[in-house]
C-alpha positions in Angstrom: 12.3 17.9 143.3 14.6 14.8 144.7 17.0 12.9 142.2 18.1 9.9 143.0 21.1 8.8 143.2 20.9 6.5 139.7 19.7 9.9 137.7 22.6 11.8 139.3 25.0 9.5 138.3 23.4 9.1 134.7 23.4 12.7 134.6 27.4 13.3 135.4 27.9 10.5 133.4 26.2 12.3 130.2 27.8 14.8 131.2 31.4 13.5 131.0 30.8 11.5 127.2 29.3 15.2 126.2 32.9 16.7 127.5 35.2 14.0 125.8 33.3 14.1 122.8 33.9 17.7 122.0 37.4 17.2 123.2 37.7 14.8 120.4 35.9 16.7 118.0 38.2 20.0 118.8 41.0 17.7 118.6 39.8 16.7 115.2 39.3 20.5 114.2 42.7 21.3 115.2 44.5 17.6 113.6 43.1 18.8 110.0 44.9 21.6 108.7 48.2 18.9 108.8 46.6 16.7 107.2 45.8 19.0 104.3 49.2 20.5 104.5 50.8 17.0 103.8 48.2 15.9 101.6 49.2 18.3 99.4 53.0 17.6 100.0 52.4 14.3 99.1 50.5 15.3 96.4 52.6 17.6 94.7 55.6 15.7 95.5 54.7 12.5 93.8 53.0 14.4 90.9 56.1 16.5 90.2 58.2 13.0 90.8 56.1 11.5 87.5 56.1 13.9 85.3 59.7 15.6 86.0 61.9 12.8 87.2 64.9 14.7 87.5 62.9 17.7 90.3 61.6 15.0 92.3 64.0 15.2 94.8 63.9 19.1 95.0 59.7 18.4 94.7 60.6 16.4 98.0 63.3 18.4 99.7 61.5 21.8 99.4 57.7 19.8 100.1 59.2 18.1 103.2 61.3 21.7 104.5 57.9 24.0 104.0 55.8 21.1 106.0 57.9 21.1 108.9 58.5 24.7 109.5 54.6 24.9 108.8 53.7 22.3 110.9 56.0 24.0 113.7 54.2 26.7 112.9 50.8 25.1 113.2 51.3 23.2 116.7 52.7 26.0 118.5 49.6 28.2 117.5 47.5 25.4 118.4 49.4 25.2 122.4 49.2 28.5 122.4 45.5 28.8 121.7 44.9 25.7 123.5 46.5 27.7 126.7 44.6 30.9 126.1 41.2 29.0 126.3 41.6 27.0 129.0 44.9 28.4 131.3 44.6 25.4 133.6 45.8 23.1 131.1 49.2 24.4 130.3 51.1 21.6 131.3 48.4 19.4 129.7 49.3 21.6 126.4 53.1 21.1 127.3 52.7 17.0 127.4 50.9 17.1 124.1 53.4 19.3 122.4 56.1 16.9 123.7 54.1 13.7 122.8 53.8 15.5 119.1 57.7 16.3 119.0 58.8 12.7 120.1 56.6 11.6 117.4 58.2 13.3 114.8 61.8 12.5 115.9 60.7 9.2 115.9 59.5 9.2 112.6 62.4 11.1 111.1 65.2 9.0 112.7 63.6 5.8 111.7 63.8 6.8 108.4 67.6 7.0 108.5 67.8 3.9 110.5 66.0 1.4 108.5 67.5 2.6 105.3 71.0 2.1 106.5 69.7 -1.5 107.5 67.7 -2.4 104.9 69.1 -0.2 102.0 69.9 0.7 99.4 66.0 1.2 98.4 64.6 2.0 94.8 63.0 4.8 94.5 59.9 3.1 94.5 60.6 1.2 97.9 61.2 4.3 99.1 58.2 6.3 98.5 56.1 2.7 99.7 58.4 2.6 102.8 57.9 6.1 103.8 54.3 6.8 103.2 53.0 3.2 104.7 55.4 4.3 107.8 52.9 7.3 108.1 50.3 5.8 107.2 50.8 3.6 110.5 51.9 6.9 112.3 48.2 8.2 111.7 47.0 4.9 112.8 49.0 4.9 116.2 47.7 8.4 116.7 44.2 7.2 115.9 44.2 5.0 118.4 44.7 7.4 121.3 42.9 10.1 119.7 40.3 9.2 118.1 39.1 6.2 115.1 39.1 8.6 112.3 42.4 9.7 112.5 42.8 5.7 112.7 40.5 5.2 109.7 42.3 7.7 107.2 46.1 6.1 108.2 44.1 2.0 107.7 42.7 3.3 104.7 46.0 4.8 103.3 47.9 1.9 104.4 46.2 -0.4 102.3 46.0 1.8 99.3 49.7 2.1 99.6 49.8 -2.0 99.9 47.9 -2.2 97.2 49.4 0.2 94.6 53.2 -1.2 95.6 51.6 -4.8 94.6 49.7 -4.2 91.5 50.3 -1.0 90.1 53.5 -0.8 88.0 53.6 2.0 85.5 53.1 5.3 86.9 53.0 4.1 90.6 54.0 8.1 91.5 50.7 9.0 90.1 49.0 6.2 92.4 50.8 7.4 95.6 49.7 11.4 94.7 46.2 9.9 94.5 45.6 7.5 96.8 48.2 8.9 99.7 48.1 12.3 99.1 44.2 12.1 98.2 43.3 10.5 101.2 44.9 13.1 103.6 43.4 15.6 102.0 39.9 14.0 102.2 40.3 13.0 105.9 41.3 16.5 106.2 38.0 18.0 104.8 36.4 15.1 107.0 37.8 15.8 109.9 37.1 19.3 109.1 32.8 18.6 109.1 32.7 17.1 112.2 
């Protein structure tokens, strides 16, 4: 039996899109988890910081401490398991790691940063500022790997636009709902694929 050269090339080719797809989809399997885990931070957080003003801030401070020593936890098992698979891509486990890490400095210097520009901010500015900054976060991730990850930061963005805009009493509620509800569903998405 001869193939030709077209078919072989077709073939690899299939081949390849077969391999990147369920690089993505691993990627996806292994992205979920944080988004539940801050999902439920967010969550909690906001629902605690309706309903018991004055424990928002510990809601916050203890949601925010657990999430990062769990994600810590979570990306480390995830390299190492990554390694353990496949031992040839250590240093492809090592960039990622670092890409994740610069990521999150990012994220929690610019914090700082734009409130001791912009500030003072309500409390309300605040919780808009912060969760539409990772909302875009998701989206900049999405975009290198892969357009649901994109979809659920878009989607979360514009719920946050849109609550900040027309949703005055109980806007803590709204943010719970919408921001912490729609990590948690892109979470159980992500998790189906």
């Amino acid at each position: 039996m001869n193939v030709s050269r077209e078919e072989a090339a077709a073939a690899l080719d299939t081949i390849d899109a077969a391999g990147a797809r369920l690089k993505t989809v691993r990627f996806y399997a292994e992205f979920s988890p944080f988004l539940l885990l801050w999902g439920v931070i967010w969550l909690v957080a906001n629902v605690v910081s309706e309903l018991w003003p004055a424990h928002g801030g510990t809601a916050w401070l203890t949601g925010i401490s657990f999430g990062l020593a769990f994600t810590l936890y979570l990306t480390i098992r995830n390299a190492r398991r990554w390694q353990c698979m496949r031992p040839e891509s250590r240093a492809e486990g090592r960039a990622i790691g670092r890409r994740a890490a610069l990521l999150g400095i990012t994220l929690w210097t610019y914090f700082p940063a734009m409130t001791l520009l912009m500030g003072p901010f309500s409390p309300r500015q605040t919780n808009a500022f912060i969760s539409i900054t990772v909302a875009f976060a998701y989206m900049i991730s999405g975009a290198f790997m892969g357009w649901r990850i994109f979809a659920i930061g878009l989607v979360t963005a514009a719920a946050i636009l849109y609550g900040f805009h027309f949703i005055d009493a109980h806007f803590q509620l709204w943010m719970a709902f919408v921001g912490g509800g729609s990590l948690i569903a892109g979470g159980l998405w992500l998790r189906k694929i």
